[in-house]
GUKE-915178 format. One line per 5 residues: number of its first residue (from 1); their letters; for each residue x, y, z of N, C-alpha, C. Coordinates in pm, 1 decimal. Each point is the difference from the previous one (the first is absolute). Example, Ala and Ser with C-alpha at 12.3 -4.5 7.8 and 13.67 -1.06 7.14 Angstrom:
2
1	AS	1319.0,-569.0,780.0,-89.0,119.0,0.0,90.0,120.0,0.0; -35.0,105.0,-72.0,82.0,119.0,6.0,-77.0,109.0,73.0
//
This chain:
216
1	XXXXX	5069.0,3987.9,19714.7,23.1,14.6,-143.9,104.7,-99.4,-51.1; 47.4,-100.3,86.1,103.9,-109.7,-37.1,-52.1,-80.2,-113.2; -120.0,-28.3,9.0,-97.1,-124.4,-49.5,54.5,99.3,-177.6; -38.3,119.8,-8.9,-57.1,59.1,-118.6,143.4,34.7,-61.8; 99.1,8.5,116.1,135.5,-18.2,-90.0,54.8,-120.0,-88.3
6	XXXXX	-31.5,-104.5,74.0,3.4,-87.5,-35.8,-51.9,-30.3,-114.8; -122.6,34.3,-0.9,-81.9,-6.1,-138.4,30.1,67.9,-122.1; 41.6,111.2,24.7,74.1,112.7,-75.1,119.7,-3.7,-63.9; 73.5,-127.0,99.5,163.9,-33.9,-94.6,2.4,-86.8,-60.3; -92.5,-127.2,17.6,-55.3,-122.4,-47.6,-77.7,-2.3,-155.7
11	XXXXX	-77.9,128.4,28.3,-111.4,50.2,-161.2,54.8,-83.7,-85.1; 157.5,111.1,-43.9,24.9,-9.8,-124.7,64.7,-160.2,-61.4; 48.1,-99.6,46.3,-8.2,-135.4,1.7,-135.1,-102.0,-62.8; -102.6,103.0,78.7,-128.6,-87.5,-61.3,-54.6,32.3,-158.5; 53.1,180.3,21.0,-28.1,35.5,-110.2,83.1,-108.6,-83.8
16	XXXXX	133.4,-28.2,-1.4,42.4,-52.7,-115.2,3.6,-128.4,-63.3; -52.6,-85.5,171.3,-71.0,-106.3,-48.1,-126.8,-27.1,-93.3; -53.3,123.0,21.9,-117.0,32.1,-110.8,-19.1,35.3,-135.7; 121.0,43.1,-12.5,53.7,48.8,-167.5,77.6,-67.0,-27.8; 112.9,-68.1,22.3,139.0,-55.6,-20.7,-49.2,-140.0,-23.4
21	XXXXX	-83.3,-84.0,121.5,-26.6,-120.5,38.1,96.3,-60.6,75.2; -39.9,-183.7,61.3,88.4,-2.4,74.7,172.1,1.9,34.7; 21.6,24.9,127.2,100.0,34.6,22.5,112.7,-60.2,77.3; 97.4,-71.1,-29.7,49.7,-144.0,-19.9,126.0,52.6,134.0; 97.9,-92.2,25.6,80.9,11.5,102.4,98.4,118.7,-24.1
26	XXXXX	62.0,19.1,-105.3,86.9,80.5,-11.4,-50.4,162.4,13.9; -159.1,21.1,-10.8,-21.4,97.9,10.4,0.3,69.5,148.7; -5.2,-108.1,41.4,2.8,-18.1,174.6,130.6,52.0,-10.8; 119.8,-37.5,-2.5,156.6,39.9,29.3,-0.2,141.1,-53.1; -51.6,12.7,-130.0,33.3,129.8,-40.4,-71.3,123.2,90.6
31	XXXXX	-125.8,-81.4,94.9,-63.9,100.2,54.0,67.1,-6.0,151.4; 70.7,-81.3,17.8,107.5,0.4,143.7,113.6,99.4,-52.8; 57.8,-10.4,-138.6,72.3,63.5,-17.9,-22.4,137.5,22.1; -88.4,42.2,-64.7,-52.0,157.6,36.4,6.3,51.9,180.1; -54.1,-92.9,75.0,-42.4,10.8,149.2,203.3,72.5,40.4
36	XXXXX	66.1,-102.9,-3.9,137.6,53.4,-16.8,55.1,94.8,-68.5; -52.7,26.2,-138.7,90.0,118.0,-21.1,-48.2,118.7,46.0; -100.4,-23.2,59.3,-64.6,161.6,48.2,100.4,38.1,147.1; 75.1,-92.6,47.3,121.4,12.5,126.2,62.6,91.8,-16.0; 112.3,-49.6,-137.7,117.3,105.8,-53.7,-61.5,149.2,-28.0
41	XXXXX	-131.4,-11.7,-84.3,-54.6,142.5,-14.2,-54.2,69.4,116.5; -43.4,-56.3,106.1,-2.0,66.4,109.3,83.8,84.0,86.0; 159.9,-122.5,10.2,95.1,5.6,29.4,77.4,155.1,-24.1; 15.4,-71.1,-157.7,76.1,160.2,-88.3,-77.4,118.4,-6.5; -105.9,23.6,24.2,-55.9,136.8,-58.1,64.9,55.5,105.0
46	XXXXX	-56.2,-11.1,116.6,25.9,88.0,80.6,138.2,58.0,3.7; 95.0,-81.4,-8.5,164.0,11.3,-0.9,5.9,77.5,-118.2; -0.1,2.6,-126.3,-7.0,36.6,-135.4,-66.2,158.4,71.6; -133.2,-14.5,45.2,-57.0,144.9,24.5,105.6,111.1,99.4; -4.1,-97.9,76.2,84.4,104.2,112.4,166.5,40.6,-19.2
51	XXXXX	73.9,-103.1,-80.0,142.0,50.6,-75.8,-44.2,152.6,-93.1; -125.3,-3.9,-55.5,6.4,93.7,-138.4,-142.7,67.9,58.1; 9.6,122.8,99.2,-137.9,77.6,27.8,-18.4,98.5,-123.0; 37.0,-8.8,-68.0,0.7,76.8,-105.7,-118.0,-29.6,-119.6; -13.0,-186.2,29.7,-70.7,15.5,-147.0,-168.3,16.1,61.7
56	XXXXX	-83.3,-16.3,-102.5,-69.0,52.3,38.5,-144.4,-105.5,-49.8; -70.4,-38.5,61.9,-143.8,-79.7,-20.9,108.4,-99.0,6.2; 9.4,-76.3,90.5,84.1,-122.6,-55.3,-81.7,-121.0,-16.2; -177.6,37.9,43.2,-91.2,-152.4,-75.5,3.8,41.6,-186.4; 48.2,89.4,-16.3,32.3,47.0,-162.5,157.5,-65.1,-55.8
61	XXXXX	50.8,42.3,81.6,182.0,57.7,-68.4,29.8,-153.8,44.7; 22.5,-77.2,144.0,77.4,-83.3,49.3,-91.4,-113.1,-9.3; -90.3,-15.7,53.2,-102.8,-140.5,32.9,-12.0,-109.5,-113.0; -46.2,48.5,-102.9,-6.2,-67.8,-143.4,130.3,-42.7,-38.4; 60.1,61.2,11.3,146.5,-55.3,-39.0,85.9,-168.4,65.7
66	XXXXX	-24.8,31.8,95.0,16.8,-79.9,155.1,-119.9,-137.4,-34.3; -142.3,30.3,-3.2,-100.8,-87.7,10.1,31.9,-88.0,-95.4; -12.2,62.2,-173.6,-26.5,-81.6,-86.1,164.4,-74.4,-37.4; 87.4,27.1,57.1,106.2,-49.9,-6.0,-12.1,-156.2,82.0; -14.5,18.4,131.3,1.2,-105.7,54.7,-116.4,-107.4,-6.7
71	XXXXX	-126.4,35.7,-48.4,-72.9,-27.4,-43.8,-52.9,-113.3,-182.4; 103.8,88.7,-50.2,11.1,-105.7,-139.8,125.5,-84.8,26.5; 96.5,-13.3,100.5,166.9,-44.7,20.4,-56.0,-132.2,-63.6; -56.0,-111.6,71.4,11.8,-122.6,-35.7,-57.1,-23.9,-180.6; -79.8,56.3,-38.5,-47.0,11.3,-142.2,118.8,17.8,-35.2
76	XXXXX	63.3,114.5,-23.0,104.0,56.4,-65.9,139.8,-108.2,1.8; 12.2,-77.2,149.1,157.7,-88.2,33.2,-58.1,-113.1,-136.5; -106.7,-50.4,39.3,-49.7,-111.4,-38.6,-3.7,-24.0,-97.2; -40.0,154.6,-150.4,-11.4,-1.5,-111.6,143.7,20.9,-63.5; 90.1,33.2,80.8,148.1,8.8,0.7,121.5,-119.1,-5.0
81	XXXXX	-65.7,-104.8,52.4,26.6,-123.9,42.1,-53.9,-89.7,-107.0; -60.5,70.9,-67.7,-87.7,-117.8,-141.3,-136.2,-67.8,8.6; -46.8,22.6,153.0,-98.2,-39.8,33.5,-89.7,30.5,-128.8; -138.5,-46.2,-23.9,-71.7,6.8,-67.5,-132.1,-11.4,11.4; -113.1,54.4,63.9,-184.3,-46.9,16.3,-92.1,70.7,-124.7
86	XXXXX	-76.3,-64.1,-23.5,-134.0,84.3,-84.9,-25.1,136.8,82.0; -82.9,70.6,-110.4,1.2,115.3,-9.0,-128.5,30.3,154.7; -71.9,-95.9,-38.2,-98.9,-20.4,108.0,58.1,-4.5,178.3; 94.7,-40.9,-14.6,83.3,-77.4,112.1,97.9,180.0,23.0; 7.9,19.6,-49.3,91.6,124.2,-20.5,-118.2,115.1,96.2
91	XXXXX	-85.3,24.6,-65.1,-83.4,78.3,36.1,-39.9,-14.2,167.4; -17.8,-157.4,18.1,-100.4,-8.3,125.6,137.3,13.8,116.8; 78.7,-72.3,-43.3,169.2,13.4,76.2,-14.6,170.7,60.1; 43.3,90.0,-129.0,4.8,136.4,6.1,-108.8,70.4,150.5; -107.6,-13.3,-73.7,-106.6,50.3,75.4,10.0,-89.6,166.4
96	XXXXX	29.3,-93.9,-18.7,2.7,-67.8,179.5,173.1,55.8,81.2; 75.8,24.6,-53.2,89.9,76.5,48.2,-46.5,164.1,3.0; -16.7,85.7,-43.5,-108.1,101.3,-16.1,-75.2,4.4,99.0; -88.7,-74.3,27.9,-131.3,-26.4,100.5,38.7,-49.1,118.2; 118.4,-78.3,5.7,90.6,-59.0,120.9,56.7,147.1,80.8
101	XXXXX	86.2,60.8,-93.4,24.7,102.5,75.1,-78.2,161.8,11.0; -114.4,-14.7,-48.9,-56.7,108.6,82.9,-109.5,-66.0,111.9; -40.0,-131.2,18.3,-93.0,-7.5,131.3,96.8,22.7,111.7; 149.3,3.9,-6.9,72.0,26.8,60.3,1.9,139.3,49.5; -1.8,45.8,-128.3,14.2,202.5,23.4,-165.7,77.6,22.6
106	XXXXX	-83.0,-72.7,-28.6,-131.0,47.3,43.7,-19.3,-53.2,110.3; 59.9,-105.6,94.2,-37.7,-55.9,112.7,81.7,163.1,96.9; 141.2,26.9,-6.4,62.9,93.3,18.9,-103.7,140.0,24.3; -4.8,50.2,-92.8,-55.4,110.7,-66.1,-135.4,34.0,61.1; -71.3,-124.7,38.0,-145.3,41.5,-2.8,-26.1,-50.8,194.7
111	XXXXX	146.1,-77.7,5.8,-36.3,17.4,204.9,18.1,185.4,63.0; 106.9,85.4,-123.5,-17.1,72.0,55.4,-56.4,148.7,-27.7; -110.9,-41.3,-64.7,-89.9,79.6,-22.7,-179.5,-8.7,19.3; -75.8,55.2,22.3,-122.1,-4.0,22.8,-115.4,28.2,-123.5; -37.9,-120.9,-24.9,-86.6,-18.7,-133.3,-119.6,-94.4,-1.1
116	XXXXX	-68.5,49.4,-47.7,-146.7,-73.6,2.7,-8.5,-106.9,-98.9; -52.0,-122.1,6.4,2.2,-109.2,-66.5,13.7,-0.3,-154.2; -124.0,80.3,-71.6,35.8,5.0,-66.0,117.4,94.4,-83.7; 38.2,99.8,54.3,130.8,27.9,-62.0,145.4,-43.4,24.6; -47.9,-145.5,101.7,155.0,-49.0,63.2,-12.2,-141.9,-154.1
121	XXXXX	-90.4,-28.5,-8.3,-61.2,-124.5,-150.1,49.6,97.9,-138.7; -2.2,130.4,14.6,9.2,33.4,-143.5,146.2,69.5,3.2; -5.4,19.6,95.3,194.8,52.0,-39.0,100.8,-149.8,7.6; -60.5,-139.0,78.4,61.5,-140.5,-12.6,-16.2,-0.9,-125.8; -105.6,-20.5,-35.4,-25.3,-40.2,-146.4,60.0,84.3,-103.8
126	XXXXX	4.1,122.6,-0.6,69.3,78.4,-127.5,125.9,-21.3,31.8; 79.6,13.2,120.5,156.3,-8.9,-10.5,69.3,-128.9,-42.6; -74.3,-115.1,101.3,60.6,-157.4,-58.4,-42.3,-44.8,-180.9; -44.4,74.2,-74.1,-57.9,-20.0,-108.7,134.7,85.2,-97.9; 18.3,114.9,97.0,91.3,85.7,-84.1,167.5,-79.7,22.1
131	XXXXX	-32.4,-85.5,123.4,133.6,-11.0,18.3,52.7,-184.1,-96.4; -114.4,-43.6,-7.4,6.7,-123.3,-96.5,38.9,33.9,-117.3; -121.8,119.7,-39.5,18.7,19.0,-176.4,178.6,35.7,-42.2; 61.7,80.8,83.6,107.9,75.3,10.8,143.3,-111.1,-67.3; -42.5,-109.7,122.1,77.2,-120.6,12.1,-40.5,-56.9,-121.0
136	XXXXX	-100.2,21.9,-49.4,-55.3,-122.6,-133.5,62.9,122.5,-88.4; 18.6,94.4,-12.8,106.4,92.8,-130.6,121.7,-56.9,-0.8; 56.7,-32.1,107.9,122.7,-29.9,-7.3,5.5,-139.1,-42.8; -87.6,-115.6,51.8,-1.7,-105.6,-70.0,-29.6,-52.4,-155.4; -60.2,144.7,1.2,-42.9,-46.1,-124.4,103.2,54.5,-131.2
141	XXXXX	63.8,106.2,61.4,145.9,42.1,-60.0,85.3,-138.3,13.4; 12.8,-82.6,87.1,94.0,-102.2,-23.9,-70.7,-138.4,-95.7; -109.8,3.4,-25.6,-65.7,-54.1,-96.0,48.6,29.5,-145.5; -37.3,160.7,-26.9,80.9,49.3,-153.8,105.6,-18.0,-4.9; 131.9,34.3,34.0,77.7,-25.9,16.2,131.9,-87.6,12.5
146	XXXXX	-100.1,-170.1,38.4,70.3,-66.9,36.8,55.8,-126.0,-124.2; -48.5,78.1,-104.2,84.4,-43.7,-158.0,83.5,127.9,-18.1; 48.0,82.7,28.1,78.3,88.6,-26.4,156.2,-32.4,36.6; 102.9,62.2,-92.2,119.3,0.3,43.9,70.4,2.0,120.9; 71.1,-76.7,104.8,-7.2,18.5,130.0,48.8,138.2,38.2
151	XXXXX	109.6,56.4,-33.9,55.5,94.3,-24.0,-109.6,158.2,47.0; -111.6,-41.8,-97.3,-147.0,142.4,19.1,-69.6,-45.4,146.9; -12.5,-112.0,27.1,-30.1,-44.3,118.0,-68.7,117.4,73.1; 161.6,55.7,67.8,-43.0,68.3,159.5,-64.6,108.6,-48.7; 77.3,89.7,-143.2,-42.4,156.4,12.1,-133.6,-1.9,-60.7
156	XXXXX	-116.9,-130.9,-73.2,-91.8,-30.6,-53.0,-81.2,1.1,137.0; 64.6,-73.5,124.8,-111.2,-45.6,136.5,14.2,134.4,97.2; 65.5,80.5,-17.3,21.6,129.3,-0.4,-93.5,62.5,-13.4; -29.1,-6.0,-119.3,-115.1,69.0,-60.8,-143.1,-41.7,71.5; -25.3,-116.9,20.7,-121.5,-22.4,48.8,9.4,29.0,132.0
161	XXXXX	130.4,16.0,85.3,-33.9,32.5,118.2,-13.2,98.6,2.3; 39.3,72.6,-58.9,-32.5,147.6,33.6,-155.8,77.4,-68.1; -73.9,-73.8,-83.3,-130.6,19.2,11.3,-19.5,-40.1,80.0; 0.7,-135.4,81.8,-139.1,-65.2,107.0,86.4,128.5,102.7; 115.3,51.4,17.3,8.0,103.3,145.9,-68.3,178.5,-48.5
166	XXXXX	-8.7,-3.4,-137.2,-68.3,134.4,-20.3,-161.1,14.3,12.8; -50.1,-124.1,-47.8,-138.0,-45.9,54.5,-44.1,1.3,140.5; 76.6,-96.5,89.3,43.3,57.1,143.7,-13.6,118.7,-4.7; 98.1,80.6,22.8,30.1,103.7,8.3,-121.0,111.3,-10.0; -51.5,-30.3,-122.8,-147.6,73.6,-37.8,-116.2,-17.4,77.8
171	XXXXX	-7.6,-146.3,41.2,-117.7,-12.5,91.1,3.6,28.8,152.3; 139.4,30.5,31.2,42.8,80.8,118.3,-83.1,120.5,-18.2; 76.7,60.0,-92.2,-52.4,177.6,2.9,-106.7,37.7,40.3; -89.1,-69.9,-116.4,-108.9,-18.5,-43.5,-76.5,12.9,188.2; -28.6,-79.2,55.7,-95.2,22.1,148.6,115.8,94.5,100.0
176	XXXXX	114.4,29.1,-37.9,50.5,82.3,89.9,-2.8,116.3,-36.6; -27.5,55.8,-124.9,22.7,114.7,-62.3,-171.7,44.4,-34.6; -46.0,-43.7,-66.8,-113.2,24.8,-107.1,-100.7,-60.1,68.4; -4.5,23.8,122.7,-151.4,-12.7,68.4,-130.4,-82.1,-79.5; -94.0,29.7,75.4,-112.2,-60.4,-168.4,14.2,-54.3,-62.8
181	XXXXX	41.5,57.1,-129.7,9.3,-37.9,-109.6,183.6,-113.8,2.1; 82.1,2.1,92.3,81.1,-89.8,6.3,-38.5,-150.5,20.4; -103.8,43.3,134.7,-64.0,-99.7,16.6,-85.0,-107.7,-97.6; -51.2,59.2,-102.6,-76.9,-100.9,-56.1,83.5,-33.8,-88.6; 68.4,72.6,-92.7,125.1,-5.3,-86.9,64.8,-168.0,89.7
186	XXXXX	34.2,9.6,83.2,63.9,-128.8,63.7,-111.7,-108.1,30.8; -122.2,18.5,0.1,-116.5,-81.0,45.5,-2.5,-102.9,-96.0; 45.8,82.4,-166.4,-31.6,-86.0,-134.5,117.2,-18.3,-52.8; 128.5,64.9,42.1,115.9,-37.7,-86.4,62.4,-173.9,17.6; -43.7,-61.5,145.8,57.7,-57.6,-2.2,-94.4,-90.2,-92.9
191	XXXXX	-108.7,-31.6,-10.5,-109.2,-82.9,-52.9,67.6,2.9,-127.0; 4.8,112.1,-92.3,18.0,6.1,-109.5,156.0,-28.1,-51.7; 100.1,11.1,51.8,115.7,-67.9,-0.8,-30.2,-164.3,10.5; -81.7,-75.9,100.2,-33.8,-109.2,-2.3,-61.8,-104.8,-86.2; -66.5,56.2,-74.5,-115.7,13.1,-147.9,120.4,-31.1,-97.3
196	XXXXX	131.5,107.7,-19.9,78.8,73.3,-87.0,79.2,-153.4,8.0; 54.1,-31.3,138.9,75.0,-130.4,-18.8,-21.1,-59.2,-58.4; -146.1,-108.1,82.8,-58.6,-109.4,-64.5,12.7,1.4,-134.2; -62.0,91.2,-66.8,19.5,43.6,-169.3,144.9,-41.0,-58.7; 77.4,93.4,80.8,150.3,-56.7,-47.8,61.6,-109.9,57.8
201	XXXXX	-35.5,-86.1,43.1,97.2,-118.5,84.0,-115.2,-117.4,-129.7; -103.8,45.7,-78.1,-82.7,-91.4,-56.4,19.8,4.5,-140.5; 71.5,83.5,-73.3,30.5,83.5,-94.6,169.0,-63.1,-41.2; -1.2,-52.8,-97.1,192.7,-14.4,-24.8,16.6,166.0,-76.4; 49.2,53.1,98.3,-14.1,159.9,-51.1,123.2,-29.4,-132.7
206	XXXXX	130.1,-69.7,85.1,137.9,32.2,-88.8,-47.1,-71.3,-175.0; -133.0,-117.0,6.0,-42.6,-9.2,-118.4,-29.2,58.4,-89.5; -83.2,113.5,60.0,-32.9,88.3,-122.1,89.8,84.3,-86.3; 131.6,3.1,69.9,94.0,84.4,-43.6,100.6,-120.1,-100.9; -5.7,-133.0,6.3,73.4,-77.6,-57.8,-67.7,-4.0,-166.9
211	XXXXX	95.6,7.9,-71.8,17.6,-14.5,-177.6,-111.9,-107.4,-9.6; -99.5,4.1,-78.8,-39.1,-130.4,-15.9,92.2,-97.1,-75.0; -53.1,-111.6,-14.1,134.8,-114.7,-37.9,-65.6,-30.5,-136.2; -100.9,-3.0,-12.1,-81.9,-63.4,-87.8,4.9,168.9,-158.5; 39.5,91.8,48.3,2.3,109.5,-80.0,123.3,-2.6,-82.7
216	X	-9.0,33.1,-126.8,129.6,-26.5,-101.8,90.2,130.3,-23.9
//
């Protein structure tokens, strides 16, 4: 079943060569970047879990917190630093850090468990999809944002992190809790978060909200 792991952590890459188009060098780093941050989150859970037996689901409470942190870091230093890419560039960045670090955590995850091809392809595919889109909230929070007062900055990127970790968080539950119906719930959430981007990374959303100029 090596061959089909392989195939299974790889998917979601092609997928995005297929929607996104091609996919230039830096997407490469951002997708090395991911391969690495999945270390520290490996690293810490366990330590984090075993200091505090108390809390409880920690692919709910602790994981998301941990993932999408280390996961958006270089977006977030970078957009901090003044850096600047198109919105396009933003997106595919996002999603290849995202997709970097879960072939990491599905390579993990799925040596040690026993699964038939196709549900080792559809849980690769729904998680690295959930774990891009997640990373593309947060990028795309440093997109709005990055005409704002420096000052609103952090407690503004705040805000977006803590949707892409409640989203997380939800699509945890969701196949650990809610059987069935969790399952498909996660089969389409990530698709449709994906859909939801594109829309907004194509969209000058903060436009529609600007005064027209031309109005007296």
């Amino acid at each position: 079943m090596d061959a089909a792991m392989v195939l299974a952590c790889f998917l979601p890459i092609g997928f995005l060569a297929v929607f996104i188009g091609n996919l230039g060098k830096k997407f490469v780093l951002y997708l090395v970047w991911g391969f690495i941050a999945a270390l520290p989150v490996l690293f810490l859970d366990p330590i984090i879990i075993s200091q505090f037996p108390e809390i409880v689901s920690p692919a709910v409470t602790v994981s998301p917190f941990l993932e999408e942190f280390f996961k958006a870091l270089p977006i977030v230093i970078l957009a901090l630093l003044g850096s600047r890419n198109s919105n396009r560039d933003m997106l595919v960045y996002a999603m290849a850090s995202g997709i970097g670090f879960s072939i990491i955590e599905n390579w993990v995850v799925l040596s040690q468990i026993n699964l038939g091809l196709a549900a080792i392809l559809v849980r690769s595919f729904t998680t690295s999809l959930m774990h891009g889109c997640t990373c593309g909230i947060i990028a795309y929070g440093v997109i709005l944002i990055r005409d704002f007062p420096r000052a609103s900055i952090p407690s503004l990127m705040l805000g977006f992190y803590m949707v892409a970790v409640l989203i997380h968080a939800f699509f945890n539950l969701n196949y650990m809790y809610l059987g069935l119906a969790g399952y498909i719930v996660d089969l389409f959430l990530p698709l449709f978060l994906f859909l939801f981007l594109l829309m907004c990374y194509h969209i000058d959303i903060p436009a529609l909200f600007r005064p027209d100029k031309n109005e007296n």
